[in-house]
N, C-alpha and C positions, 0 to 999 in steps of 0.2 A: 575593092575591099569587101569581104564577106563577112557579113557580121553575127554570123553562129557565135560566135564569141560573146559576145554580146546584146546580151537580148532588151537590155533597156534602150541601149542606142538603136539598133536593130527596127523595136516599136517606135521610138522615136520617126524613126527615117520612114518606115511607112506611113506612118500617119501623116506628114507632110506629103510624100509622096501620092495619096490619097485625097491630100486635099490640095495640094497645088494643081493636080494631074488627076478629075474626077471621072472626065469620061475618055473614049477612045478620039476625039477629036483633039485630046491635048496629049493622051501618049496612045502610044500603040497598041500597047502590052497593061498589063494588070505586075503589081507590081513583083508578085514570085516569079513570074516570066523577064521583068526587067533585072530582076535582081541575079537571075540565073545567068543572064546574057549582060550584064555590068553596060547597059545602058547610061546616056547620058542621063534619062530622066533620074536612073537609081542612084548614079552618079552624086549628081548635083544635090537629091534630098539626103542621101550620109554625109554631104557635105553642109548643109544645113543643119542637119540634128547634131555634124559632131561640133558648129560655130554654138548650135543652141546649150549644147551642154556646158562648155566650155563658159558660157556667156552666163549660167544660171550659178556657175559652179565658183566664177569670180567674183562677180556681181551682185551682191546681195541685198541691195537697196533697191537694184531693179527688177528683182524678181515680180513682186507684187504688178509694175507696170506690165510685164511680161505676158503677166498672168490675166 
C-alpha cells in the first residue's frame, strides 16, 4: 500500500515506523527506502497507523488514554 494518498496516515505510519524501528539494528532501510521497496517494516507500521486511525476514529473515550 502506497500512501501518496494519504498524507495523514502516511505521517502516521512513519512516525511509528521511526520509532519502533530507530536505528539500522532494528531495520535496514530508513523508512523512504522501506516504503519504496514495501518492506515488512513499512508493512507492519501502515498497519499500525491504519488499526490507530481506525482506533481514534471509533473510540472516543479512549483517545485521551491514547494520548
Amino acid at each position: 500500500m502506497h500512501l501518496a494518498h494519504d498524507p495523514a496516515l502516511r505521517a502516521t505510519a512513519r512516525v511509528i515506523y521511526d520509532t519502533v524501528y530507530p536505528t539500522d539494528d532494528w531495520a535496514p532501510v530508513g523508512f523512504e527506502e522501506a516504503e519504496r521497496c514495501r518492506t515488512i517494516h513499512y508493512r507492519q507500521a501502515v498497519d499500525a497507523a491504519i488499526m490507530a486511525r481506525l482506533t481514534l476514529a471509533v473510540d472516543r473515550q479512549a483517545q485521551p488514554l491514547l494520548l
